[in-house]
C-alpha positions in Angstrom: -6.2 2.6 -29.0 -7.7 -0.5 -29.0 -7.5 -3.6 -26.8 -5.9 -5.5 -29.2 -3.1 -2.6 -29.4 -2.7 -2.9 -25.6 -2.4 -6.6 -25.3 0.3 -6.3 -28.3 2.3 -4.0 -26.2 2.0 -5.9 -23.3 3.2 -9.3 -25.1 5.9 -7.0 -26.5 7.4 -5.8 -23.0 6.7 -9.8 -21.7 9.5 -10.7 -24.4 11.5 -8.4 -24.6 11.9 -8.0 -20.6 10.5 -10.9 -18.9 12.6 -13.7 -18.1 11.8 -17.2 -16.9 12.3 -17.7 -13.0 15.0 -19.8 -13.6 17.0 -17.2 -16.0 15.9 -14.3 -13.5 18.6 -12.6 -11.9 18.4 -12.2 -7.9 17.0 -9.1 -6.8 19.3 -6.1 -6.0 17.0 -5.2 -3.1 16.2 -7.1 -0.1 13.0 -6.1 0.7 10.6 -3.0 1.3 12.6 -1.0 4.0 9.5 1.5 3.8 7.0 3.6 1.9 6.5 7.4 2.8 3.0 8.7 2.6 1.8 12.6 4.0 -0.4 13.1 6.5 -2.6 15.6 7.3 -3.1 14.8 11.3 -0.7 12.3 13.1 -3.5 11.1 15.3 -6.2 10.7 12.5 -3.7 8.1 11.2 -2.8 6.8 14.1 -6.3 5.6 15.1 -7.1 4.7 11.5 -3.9 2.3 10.6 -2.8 0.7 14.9 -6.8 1.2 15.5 -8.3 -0.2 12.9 -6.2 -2.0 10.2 -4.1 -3.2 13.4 -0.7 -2.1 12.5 1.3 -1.1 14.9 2.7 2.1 15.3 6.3 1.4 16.0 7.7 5.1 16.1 7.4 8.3 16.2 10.6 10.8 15.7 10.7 14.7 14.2 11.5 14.7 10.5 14.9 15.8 10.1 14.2 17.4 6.9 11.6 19.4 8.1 11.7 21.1 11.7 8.0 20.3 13.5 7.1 17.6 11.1 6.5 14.0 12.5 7.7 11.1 10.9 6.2 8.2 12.0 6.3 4.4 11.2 3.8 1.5 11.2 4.5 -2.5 11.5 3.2 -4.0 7.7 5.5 -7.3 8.8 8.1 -9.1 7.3 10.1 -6.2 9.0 8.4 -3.8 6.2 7.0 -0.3 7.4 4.6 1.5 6.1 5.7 5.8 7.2 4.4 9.2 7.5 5.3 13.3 7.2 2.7 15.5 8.5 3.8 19.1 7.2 2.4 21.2 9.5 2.0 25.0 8.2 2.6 23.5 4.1 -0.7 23.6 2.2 0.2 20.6 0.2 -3.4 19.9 -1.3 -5.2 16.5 -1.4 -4.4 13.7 -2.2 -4.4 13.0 -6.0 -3.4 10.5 -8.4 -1.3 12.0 -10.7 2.2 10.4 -13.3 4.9 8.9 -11.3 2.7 9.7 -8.0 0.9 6.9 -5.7 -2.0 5.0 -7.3 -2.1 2.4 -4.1 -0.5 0.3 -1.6 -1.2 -3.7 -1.1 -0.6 -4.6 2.4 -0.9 -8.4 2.5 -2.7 -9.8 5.5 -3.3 -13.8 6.5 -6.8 -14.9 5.1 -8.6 -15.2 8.7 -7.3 -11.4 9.8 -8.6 -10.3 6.3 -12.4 -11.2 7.1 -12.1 -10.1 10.5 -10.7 -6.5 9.3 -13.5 -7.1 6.5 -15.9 -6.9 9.1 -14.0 -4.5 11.3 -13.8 -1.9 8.8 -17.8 -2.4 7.4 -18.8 -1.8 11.1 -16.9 1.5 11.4 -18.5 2.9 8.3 -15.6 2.5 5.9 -16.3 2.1 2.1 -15.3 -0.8 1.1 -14.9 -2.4 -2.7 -14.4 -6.2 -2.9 -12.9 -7.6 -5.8 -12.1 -11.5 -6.3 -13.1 -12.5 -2.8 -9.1 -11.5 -1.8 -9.1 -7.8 -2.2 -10.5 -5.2 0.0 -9.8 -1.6 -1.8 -10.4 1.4 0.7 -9.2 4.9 1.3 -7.5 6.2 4.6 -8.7 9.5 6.0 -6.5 11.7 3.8 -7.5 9.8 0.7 -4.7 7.3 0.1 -6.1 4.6 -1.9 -5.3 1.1 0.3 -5.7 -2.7 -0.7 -6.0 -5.5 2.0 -5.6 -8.8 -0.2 -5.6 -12.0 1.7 -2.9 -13.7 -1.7 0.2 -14.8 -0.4 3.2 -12.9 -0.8 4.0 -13.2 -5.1 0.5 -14.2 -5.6 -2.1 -12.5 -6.9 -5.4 -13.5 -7.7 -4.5 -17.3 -8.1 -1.2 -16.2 -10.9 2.3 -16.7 -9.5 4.1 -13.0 -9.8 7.2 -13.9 -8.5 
């Protein structure tokens, strides 16, 4: 396929489905209660999201699904949580990107706090990739593909995208 072909599908969906913000219905949802991602070591996360993306861990409970798992939960604001399983004993592989799996999570953070983590991250030896001066696309210590953008909340890159 072409590029063409892809833009043409994409102006297809925009017409079809997209409506004007004014002709959009409200939202079913209120809000991100929380995303689940796996864990291979609680503690490993712990430092890496309260220690150096400075979210706070807010608890820490056994998964009731799974007897000796943790389930824990970290403070992404505007009462949003970013969680955890560890599956302790369960070989469940690496993390990969895969249909209908996780390609990445956007944690929005206030412009100043974004070049302070910037810089907090680049001392601890995290790769970093920069993109548009507002992005900072990293990966957690199981592999989980993150994005710090400084945007505000429906913004991305300068467009309105909500």
């Amino acid at each position: 396929m072409t590029t063409d072909v892809h833009e043409q599908a994409r102006e297809r969906i925009r017409t079809t489905y997209l409506r004007d913000a004014a002709d959009r219905p409200a939202s079913a949802a209120r809000g991100l209660h929380h995303t689940a991602l796996i864990s291979s070591d609680v503690e490993q996360t712990v430092r890496f999201y309260q220690g150096l993306l400075e979210l706070p861990l807010t608890e820490v409970v056994e998964n009731r699904d799974y007897p000796g798992s943790t389930h824990f939960f970290f403070d992404i604001g505007n009462g949003n949580l970013l969680a955890f399983f560890d599956f302790p004993g369960l070989d469940v592989g690496p993390y990969a990107e895969v249909l209908g799996g996780l390609h990445h999570v956007a944690i929005s953070v206030e412009p100043q706090r974004w070049g302070h983590l910037r810089t907090k991250l680049l001392d601890a030896g995290v790769e970093l990739v920069e993109h548009s001066e507002v992005s900072l696309y990293l990966r957690d210590p199981d592999g989980t593909r993150l994005e710090l953008i400084a945007d505000p909340l429906g913004e991305m890159y300068g467009t309105q995208v909500l």
